[in-house]
C-alpha positions as CSV (number, residue, x, y, z in Angstrom):
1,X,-17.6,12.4,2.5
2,X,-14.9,10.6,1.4
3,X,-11.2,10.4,2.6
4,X,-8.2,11.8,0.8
5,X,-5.5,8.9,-0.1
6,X,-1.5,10.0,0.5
7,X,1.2,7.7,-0.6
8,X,4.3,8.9,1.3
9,X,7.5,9.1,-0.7
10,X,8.5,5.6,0.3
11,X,5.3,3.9,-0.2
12,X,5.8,5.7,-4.1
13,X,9.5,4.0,-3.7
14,X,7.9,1.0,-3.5
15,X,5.6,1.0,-5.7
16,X,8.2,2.0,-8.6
17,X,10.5,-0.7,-7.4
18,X,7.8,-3.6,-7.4
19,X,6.7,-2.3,-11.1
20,X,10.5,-2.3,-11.8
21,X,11.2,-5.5,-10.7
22,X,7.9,-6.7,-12.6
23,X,8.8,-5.0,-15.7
24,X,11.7,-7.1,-16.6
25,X,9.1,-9.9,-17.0
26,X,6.5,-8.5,-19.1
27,X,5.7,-4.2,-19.5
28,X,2.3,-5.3,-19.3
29,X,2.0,-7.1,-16.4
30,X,3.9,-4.4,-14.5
31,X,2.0,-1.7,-15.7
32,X,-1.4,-3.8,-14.9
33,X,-0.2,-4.7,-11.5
34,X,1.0,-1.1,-10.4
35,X,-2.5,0.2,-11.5
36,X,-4.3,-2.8,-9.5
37,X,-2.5,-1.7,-6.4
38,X,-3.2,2.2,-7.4
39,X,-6.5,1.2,-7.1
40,X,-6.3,-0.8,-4.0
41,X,-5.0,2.4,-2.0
42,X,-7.8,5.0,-3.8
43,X,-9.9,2.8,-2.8
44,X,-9.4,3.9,0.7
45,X,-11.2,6.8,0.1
46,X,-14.6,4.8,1.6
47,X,-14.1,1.9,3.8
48,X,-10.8,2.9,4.9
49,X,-10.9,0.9,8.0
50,X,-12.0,-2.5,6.2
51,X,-8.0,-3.4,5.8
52,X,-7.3,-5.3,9.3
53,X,-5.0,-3.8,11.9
54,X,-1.0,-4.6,12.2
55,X,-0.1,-6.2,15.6
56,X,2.1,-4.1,18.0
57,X,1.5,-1.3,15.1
58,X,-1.4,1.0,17.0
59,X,-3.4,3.0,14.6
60,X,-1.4,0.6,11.4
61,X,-3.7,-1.5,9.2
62,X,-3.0,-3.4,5.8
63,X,-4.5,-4.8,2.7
64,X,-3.9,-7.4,0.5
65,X,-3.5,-7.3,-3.0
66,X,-1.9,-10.3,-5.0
67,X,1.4,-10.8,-3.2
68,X,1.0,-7.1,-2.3
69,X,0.5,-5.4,1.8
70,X,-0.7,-1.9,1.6
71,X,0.4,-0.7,5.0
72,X,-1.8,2.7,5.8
73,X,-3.0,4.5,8.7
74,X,-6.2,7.0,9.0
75,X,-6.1,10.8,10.3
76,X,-9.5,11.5,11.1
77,X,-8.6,15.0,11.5
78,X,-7.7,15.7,8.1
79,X,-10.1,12.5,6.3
80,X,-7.4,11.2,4.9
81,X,-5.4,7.7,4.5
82,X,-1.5,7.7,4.1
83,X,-0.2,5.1,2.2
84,X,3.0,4.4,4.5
85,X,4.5,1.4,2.6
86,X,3.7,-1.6,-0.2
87,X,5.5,-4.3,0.4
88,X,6.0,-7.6,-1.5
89,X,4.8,-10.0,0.7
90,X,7.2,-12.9,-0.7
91,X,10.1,-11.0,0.7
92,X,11.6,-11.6,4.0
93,X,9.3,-10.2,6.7
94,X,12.2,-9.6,9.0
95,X,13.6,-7.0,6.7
96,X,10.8,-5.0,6.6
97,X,10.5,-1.8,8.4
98,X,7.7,0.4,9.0
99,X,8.9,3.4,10.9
């Protein structure tokens, strides 16, 4: 049984703002990119506790994609993974917030 992947509204705010900010690069890479990280979080739907856990964050964990942190947490009541932010991981920690 698999889980059901979420991406909360910012974590989809994110993800349009990285492809954004990729996009006035290259089209392509932004559109390859964006998928990647698609991917990344459906993949969640077996293994969704390989991404390690966030310190001081109980029940948090993160992958890594590229430059990319998937932030996500599990509700084993409902099988599914929520997608709580993607953040850019050459931006300055200190501004990021995940609550």
């Amino acid at each position: 049984m698999g889980y059901r992947v979420i991406f909360t509204v910012r974590a989809d705010r994110d993800l349009e703002a990285a492809v954004s900010f990729l996009a006035q690069n290259s089209s392509e890479a932004a559109e390859r990119i964006g998928l990647e990280i698609i991917a990344v979080a459906r993949s969640l739907t077996t293994l969704p506790r390989r991404g390690g856990r966030v310190r001081k964050r109980p029940g948090l964990r993160k992958l890594t994609h590229r430059h990319y942190l998937l932030f996500y947490q599990i509700n084993e009541a409902l099988s599914s993974v929520e997608i709580v932010r993607i953040w850019d991981g050459r931006q300055d920690p200190e501004t990021l917030q995940l609550s």
